[in-house]
LOTIMI-566315 format. One record per residue: residue number from 1; residue in three letters; x, y, z of N, C-alpha, C, CB in turn. Coordinates in nm, 4 decimals, m for minus. Glycine has a CB too. Example, Ala and Ser with C-alpha at 12.3 -4.5 7.8 and 13.67 -1.06 7.14 Angstrom:
<recs>
num=1 residu=Ala n.xx=1.3190 n.yy=m0.5690 n.zz=0.7800 ca.xx=1.2300 ca.yy=m0.4500 ca.zz=0.7800 c.xx=1.3200 c.yy=m0.3300 c.zz=0.7800 cb.xx=1.1308 cb.yy=m0.4473 cb.zz=0.9046 $
num=2 residu=Ser n.xx=1.2850 n.yy=m0.2250 n.zz=0.7080 ca.xx=1.3670 ca.yy=m0.1060 ca.zz=0.7140 c.xx=1.2900 c.yy=0.0030 c.zz=0.7870 cb.xx=1.4084 cb.yy=m0.0598 cb.zz=0.5725 $
</recs>
This chain:
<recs>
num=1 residu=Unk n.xx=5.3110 n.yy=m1.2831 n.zz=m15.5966 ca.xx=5.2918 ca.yy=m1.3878 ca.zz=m15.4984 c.xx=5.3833 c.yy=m1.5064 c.zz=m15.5267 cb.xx=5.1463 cb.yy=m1.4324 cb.zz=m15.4964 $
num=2 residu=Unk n.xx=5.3883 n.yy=m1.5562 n.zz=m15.6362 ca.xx=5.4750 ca.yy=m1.6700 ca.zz=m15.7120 c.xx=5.6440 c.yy=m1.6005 c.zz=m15.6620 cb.xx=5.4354 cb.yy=m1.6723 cb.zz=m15.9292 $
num=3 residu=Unk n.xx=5.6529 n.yy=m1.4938 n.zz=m15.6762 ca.xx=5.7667 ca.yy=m1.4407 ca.zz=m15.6395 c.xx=5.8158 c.yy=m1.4802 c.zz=m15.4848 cb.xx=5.7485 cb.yy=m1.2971 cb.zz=m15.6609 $
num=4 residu=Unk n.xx=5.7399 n.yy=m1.4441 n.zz=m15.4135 ca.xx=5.7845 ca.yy=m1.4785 ca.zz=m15.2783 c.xx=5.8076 c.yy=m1.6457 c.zz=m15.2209 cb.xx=5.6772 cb.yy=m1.4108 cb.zz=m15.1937 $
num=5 residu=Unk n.xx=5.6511 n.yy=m1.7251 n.zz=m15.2864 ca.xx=5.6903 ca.yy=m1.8605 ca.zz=m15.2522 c.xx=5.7984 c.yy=m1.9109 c.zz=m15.2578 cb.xx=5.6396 cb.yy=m1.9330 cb.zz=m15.3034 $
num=6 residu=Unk n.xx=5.8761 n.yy=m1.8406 n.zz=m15.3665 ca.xx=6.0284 ca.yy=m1.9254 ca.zz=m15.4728 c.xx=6.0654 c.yy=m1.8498 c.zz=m15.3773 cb.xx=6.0952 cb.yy=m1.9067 cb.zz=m15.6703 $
num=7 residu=Unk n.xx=6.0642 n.yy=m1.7734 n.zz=m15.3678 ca.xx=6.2254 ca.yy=m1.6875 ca.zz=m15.2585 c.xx=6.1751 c.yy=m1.7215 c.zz=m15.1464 cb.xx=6.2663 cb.yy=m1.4829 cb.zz=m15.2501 $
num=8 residu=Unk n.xx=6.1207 n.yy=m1.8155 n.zz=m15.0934 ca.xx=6.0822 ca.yy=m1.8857 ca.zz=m14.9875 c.xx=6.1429 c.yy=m2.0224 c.zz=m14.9885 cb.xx=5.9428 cb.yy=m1.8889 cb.zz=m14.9824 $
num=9 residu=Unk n.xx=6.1218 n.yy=m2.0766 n.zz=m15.0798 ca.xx=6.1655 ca.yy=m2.2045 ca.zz=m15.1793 c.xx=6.3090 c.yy=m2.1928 c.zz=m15.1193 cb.xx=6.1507 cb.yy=m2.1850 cb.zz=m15.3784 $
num=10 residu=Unk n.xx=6.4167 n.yy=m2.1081 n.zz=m15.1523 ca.xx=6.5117 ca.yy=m2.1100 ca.zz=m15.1822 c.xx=6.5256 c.yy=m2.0619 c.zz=m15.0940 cb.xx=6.5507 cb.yy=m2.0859 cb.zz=m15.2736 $
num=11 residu=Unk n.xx=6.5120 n.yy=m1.9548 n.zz=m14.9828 ca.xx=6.5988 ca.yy=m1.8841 ca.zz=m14.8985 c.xx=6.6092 c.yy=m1.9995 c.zz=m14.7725 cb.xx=6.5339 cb.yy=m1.7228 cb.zz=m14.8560 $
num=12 residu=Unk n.xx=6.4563 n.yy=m2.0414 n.zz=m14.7029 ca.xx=6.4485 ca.yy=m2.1200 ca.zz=m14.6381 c.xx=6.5691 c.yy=m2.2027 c.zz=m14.5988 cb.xx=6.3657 cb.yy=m2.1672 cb.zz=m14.6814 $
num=13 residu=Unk n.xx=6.5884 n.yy=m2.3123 n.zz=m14.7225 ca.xx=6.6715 ca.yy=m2.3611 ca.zz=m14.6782 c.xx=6.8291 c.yy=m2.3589 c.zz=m14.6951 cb.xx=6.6292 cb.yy=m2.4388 cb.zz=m14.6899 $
num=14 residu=Unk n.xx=6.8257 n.yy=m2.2552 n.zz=m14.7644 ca.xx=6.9546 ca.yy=m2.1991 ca.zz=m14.7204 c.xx=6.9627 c.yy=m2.1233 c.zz=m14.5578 cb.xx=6.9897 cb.yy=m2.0879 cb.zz=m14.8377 $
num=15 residu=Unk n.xx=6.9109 n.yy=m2.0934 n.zz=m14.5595 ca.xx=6.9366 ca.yy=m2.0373 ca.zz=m14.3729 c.xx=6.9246 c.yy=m2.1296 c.zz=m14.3004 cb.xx=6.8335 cb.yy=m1.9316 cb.zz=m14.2961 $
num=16 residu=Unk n.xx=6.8381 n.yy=m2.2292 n.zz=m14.3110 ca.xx=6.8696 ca.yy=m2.3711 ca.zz=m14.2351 c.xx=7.0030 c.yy=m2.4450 c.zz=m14.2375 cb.xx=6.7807 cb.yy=m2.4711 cb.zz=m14.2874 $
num=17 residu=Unk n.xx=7.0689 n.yy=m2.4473 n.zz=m14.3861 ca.xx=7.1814 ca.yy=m2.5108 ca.zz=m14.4260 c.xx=7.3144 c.yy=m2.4111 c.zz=m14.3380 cb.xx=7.1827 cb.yy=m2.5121 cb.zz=m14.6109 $
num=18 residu=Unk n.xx=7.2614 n.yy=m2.3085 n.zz=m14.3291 ca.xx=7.3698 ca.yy=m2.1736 ca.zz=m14.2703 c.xx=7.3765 c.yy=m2.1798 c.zz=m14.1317 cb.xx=7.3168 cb.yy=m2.0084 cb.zz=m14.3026 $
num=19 residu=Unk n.xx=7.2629 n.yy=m2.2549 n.zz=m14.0641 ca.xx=7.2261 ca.yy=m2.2979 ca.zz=m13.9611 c.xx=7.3238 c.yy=m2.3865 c.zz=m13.8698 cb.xx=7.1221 cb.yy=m2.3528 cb.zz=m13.9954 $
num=20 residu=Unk n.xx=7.2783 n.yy=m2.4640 n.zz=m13.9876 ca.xx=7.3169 ca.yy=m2.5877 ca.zz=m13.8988 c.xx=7.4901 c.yy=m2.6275 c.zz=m13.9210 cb.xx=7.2086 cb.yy=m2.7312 cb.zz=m13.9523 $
num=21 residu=Unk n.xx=7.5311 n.yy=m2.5825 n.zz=m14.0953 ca.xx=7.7220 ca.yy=m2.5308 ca.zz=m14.0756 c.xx=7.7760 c.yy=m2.4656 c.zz=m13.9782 cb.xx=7.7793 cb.yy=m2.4345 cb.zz=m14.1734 $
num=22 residu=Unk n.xx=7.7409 n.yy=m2.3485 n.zz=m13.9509 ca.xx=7.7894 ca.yy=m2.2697 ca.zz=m13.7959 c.xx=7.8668 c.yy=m2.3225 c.zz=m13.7097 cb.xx=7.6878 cb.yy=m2.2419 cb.zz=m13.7041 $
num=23 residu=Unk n.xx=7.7983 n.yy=m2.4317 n.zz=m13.6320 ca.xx=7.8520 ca.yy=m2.4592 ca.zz=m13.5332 c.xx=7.9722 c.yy=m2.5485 c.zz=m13.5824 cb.xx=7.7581 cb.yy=m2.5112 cb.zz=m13.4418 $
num=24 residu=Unk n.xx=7.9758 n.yy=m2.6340 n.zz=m13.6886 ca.xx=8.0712 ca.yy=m2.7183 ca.zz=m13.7124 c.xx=8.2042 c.yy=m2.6009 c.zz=m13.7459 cb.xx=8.0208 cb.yy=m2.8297 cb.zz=m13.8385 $
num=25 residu=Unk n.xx=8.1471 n.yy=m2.4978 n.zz=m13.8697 ca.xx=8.2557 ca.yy=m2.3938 ca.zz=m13.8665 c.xx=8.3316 c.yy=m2.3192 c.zz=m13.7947 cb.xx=8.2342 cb.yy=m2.3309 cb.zz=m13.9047 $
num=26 residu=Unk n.xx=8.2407 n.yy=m2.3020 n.zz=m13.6943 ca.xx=8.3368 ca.yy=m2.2744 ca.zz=m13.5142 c.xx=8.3985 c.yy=m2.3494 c.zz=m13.4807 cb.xx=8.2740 cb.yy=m2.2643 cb.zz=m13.3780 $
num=27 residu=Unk n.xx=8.3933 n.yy=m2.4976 n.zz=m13.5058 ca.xx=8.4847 ca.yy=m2.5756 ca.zz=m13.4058 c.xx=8.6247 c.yy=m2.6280 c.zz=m13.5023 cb.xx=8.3864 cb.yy=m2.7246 cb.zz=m13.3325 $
num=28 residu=Unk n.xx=8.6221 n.yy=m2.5658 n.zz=m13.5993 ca.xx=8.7396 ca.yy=m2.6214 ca.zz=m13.7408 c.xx=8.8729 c.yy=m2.5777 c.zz=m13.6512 cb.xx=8.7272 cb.yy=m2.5053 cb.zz=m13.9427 $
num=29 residu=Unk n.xx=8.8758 n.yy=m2.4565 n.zz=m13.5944 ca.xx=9.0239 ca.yy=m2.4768 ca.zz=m13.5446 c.xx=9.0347 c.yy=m2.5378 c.zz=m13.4367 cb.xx=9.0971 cb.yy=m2.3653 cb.zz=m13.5233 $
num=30 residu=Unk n.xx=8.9151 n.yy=m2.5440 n.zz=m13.3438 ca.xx=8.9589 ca.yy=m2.6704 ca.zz=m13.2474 c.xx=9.0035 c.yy=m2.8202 c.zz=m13.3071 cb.xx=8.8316 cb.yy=m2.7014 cb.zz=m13.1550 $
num=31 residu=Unk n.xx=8.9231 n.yy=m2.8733 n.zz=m13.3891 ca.xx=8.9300 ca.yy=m2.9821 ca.zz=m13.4450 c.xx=9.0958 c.yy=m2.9933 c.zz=m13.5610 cb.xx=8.7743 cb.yy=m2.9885 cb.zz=m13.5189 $
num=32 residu=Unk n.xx=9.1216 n.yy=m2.8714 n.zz=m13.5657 ca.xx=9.2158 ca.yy=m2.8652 ca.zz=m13.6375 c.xx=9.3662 c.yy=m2.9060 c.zz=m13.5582 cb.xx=9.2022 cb.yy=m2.7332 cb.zz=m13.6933 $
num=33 residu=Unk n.xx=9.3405 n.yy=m2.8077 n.zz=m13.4404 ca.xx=9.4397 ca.yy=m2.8287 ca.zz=m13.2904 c.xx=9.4291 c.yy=m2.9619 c.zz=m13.2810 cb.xx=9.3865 cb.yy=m2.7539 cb.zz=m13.1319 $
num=34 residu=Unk n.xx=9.3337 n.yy=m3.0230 n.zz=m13.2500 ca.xx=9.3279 ca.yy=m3.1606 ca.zz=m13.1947 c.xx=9.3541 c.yy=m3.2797 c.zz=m13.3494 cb.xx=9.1481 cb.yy=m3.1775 cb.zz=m13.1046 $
num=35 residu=Unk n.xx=9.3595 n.yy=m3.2489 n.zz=m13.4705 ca.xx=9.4217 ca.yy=m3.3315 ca.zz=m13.5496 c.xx=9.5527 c.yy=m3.3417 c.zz=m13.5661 cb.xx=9.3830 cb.yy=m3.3186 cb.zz=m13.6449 $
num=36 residu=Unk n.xx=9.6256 n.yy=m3.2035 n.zz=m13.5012 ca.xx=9.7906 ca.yy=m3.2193 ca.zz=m13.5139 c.xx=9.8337 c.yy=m3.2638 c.zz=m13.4227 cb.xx=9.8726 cb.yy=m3.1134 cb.zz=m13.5315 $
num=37 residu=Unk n.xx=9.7706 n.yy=m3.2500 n.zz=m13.3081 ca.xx=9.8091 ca.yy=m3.2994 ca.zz=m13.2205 c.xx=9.7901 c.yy=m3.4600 c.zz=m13.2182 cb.xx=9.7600 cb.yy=m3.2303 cb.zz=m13.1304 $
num=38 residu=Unk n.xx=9.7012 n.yy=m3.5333 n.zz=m13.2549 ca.xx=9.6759 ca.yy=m3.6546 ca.zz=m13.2990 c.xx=9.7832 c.yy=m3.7410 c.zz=m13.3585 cb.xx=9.5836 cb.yy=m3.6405 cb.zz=m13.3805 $
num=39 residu=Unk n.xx=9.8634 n.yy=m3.6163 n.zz=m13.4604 ca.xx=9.9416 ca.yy=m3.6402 ca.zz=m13.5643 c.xx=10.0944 c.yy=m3.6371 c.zz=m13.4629 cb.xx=9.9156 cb.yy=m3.5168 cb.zz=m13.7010 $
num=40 residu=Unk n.xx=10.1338 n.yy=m3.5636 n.zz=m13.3883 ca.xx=10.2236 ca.yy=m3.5851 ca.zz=m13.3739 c.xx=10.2519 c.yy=m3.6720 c.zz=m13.2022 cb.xx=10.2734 cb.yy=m3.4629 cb.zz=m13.4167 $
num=41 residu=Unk n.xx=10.1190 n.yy=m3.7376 n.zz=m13.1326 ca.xx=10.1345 ca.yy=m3.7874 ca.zz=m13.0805 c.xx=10.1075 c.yy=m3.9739 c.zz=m13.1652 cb.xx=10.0769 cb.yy=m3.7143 cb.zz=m12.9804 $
num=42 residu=Unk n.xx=10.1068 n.yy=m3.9740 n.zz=m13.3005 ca.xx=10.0974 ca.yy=m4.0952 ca.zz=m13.3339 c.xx=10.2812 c.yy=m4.0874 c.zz=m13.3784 cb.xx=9.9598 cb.yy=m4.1301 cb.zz=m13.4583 $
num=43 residu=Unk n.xx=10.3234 n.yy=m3.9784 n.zz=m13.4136 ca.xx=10.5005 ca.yy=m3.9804 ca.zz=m13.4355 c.xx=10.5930 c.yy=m4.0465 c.zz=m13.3270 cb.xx=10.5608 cb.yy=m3.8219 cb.zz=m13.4393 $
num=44 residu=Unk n.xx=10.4959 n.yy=m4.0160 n.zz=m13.2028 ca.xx=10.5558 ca.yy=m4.0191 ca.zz=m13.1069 c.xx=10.5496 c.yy=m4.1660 c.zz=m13.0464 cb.xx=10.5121 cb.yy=m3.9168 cb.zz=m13.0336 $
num=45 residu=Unk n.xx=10.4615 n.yy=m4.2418 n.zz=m13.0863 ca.xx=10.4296 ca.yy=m4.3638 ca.zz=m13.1045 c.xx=10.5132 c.yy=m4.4510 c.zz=m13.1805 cb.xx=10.3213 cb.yy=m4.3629 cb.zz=m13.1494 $
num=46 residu=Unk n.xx=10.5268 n.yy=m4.4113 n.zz=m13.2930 ca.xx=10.5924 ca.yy=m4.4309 ca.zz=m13.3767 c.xx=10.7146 c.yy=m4.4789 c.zz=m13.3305 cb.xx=10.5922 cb.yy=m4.3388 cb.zz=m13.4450 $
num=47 residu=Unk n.xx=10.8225 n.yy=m4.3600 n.zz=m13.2741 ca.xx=10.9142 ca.yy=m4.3897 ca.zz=m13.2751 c.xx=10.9304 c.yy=m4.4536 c.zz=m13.1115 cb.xx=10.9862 cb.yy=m4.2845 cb.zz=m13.3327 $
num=48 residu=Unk n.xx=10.8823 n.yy=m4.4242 n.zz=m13.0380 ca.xx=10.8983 ca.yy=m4.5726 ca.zz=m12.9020 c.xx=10.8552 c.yy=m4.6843 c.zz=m12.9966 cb.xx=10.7603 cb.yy=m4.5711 cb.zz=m12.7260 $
num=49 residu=Unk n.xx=10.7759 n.yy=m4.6933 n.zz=m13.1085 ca.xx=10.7612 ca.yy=m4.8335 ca.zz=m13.1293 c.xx=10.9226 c.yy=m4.8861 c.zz=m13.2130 cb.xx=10.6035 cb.yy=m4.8580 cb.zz=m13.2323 $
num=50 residu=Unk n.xx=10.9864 n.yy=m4.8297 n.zz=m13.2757 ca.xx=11.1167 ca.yy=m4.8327 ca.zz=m13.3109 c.xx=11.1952 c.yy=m4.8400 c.zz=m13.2322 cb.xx=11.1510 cb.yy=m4.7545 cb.zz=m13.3693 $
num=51 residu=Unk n.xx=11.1809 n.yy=m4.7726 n.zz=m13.1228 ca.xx=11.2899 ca.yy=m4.7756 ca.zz=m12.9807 c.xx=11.3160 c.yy=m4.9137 c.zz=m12.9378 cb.xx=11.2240 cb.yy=m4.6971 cb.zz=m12.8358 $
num=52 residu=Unk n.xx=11.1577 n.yy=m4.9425 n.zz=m12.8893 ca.xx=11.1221 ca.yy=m5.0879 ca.zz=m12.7953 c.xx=11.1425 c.yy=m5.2236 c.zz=m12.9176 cb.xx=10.9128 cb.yy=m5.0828 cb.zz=m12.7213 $
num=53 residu=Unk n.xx=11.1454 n.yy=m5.1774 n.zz=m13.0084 ca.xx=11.2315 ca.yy=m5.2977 ca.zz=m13.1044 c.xx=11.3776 c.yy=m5.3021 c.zz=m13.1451 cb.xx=11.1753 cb.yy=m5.3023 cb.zz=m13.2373 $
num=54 residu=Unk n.xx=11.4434 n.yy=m5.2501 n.zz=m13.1670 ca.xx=11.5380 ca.yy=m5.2182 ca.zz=m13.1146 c.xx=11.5759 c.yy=m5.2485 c.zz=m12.9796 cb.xx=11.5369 cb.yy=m5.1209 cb.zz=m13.1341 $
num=55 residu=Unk n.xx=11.5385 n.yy=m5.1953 n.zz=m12.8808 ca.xx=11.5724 ca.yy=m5.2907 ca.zz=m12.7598 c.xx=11.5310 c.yy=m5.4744 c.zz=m12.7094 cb.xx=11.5126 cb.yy=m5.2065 cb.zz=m12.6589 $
num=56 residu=Unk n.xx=11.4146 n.yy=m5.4683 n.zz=m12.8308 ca.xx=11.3839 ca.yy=m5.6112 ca.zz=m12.7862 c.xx=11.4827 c.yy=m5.6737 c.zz=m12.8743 cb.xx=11.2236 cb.yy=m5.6685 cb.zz=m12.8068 $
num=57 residu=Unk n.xx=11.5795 n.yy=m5.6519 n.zz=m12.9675 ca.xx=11.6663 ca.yy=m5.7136 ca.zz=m13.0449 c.xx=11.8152 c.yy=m5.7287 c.zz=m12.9646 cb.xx=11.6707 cb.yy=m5.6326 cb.zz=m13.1781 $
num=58 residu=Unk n.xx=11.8348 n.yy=m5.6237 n.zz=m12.8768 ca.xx=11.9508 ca.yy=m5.5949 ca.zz=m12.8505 c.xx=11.9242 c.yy=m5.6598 c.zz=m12.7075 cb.xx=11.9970 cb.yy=m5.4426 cb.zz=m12.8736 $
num=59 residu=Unk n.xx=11.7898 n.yy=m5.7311 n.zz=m12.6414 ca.xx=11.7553 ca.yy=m5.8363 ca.zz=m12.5316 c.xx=11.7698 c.yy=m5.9629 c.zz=m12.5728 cb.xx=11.6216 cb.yy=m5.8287 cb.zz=m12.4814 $
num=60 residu=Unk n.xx=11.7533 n.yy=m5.9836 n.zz=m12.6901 ca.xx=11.7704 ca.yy=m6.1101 ca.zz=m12.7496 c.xx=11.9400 c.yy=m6.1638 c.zz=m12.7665 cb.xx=11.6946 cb.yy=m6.0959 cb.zz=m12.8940 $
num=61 residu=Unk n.xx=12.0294 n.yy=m6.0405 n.zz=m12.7982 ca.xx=12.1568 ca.yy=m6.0852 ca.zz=m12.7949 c.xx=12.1736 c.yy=m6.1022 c.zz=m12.6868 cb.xx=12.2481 cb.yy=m6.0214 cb.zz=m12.8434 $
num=62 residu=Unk n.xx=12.1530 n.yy=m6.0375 n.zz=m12.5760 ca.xx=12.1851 ca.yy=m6.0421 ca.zz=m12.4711 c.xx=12.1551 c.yy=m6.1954 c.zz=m12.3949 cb.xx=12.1279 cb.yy=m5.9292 cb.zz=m12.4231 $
num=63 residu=Unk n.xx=12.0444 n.yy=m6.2001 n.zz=m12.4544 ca.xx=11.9994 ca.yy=m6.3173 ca.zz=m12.3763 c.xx=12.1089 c.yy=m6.4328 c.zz=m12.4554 cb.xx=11.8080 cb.yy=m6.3505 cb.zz=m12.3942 $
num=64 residu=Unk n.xx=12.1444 n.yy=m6.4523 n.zz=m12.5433 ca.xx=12.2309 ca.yy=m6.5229 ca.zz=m12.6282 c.xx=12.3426 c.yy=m6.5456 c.zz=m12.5506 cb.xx=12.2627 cb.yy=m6.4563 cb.zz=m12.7529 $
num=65 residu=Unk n.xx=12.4245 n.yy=m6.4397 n.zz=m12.5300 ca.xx=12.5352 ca.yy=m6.4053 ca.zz=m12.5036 c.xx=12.5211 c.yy=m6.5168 c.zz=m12.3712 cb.xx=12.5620 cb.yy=m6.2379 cb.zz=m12.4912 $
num=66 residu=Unk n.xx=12.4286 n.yy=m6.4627 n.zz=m12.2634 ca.xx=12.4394 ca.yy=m6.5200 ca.zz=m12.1094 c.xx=12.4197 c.yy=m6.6692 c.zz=m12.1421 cb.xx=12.3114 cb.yy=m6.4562 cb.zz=m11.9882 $
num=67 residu=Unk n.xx=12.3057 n.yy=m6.6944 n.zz=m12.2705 ca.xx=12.3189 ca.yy=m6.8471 ca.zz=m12.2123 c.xx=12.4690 c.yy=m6.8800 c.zz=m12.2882 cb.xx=12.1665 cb.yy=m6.9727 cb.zz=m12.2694 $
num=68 residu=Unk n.xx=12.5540 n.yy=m6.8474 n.zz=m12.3628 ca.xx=12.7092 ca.yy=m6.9358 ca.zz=m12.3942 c.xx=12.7621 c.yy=m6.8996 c.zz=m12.2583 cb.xx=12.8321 cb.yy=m6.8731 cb.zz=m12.5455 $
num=69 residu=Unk n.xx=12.7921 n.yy=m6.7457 n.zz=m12.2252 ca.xx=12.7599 ca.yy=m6.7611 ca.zz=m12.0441 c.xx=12.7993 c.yy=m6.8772 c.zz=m11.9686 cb.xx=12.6045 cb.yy=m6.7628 cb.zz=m12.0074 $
num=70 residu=Unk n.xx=12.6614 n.yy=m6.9216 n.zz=m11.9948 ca.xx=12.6456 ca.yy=m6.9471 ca.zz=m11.8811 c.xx=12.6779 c.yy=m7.1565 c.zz=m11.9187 cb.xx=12.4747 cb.yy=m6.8663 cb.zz=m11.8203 $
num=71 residu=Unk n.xx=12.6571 n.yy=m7.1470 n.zz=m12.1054 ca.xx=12.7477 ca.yy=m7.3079 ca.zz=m12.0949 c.xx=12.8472 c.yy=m7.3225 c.zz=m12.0719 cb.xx=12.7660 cb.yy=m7.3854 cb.zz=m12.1870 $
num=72 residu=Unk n.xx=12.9533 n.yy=m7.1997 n.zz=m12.0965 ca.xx=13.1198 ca.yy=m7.2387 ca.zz=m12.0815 c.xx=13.1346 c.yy=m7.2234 c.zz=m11.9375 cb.xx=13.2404 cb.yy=m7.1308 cb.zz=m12.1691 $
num=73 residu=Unk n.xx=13.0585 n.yy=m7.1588 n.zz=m11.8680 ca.xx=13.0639 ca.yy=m7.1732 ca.zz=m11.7127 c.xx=13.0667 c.yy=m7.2956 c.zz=m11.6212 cb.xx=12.9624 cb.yy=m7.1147 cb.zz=m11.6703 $
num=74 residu=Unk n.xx=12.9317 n.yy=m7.3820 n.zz=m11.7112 ca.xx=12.8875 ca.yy=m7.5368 ca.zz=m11.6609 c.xx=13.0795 c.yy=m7.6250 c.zz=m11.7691 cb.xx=12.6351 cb.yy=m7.6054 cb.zz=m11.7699 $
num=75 residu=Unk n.xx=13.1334 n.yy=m7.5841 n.zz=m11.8240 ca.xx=13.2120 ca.yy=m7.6430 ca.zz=m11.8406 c.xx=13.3059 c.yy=m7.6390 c.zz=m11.8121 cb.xx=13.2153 cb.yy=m7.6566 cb.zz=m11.8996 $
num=76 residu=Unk n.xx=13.3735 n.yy=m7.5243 n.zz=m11.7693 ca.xx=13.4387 ca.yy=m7.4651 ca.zz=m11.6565 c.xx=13.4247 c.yy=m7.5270 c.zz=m11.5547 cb.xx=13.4074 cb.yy=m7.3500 cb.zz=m11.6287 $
num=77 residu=Unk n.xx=13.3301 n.yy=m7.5517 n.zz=m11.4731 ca.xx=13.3188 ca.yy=m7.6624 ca.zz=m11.3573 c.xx=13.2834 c.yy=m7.7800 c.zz=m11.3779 cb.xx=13.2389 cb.yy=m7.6364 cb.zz=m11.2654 $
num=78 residu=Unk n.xx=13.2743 n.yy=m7.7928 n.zz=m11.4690 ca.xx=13.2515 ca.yy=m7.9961 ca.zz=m11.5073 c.xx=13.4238 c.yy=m8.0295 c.zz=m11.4997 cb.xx=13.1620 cb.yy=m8.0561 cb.zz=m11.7418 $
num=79 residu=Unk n.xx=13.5586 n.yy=m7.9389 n.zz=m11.5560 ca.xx=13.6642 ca.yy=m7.9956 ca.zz=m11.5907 c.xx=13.7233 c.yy=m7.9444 c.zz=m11.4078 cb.xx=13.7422 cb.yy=m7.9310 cb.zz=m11.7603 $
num=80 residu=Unk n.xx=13.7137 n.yy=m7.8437 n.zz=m11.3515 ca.xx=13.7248 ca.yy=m7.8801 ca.zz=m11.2087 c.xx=13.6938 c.yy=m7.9804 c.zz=m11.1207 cb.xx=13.6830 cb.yy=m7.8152 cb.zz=m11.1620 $
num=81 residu=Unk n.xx=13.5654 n.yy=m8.0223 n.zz=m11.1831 ca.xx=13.5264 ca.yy=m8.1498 ca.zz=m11.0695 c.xx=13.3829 c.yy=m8.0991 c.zz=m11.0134 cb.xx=13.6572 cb.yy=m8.1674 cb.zz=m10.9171 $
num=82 residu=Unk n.xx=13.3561 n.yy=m7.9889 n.zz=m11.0151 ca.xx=13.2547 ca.yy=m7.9002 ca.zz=m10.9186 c.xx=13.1248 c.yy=m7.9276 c.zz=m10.9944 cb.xx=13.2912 cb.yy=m7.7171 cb.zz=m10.9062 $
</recs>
């Protein structure tokens, strides 16, 4: 009788524990799909975020450039008269 309680003891909740892993163990390669994919849409992030700095640097010269532009222009017509 002592025999069975213990292998009651013990089986119990192992088949509960076997239970309730299952479903998480089914979903490991979904979850697996959806972590690489995670992974290489944060790469992808990544590098537009490198892109769009890079372009915000190369807006900044730009913007530089137009305003001398646009002073030697105003001086250009200050020595015309205009």
């Amino acid at each position: 009788m002592l025999k069975w309680i213990l292998l009651a003891v013990v089986l119990v909740p192992l088949v509960v524990f076997g239970l309730a892993v299952r479903p998480v163990l089914a979903r490991l390669p979904r979850l697996r799909r959806a972590a690489l994919a995670l992974q290489r849409r944060q790469e992808e992030a990544m590098t537009l975020a490198a892109t769009a700095e890079v372009l915000q640097e190369r807006a900044e010269v730009l913007q530089r450039q137009l305003a001398t532009t646009q002073e030697r222009l105003e001086v250009i017509k200050a020595r015309r008269g205009g």
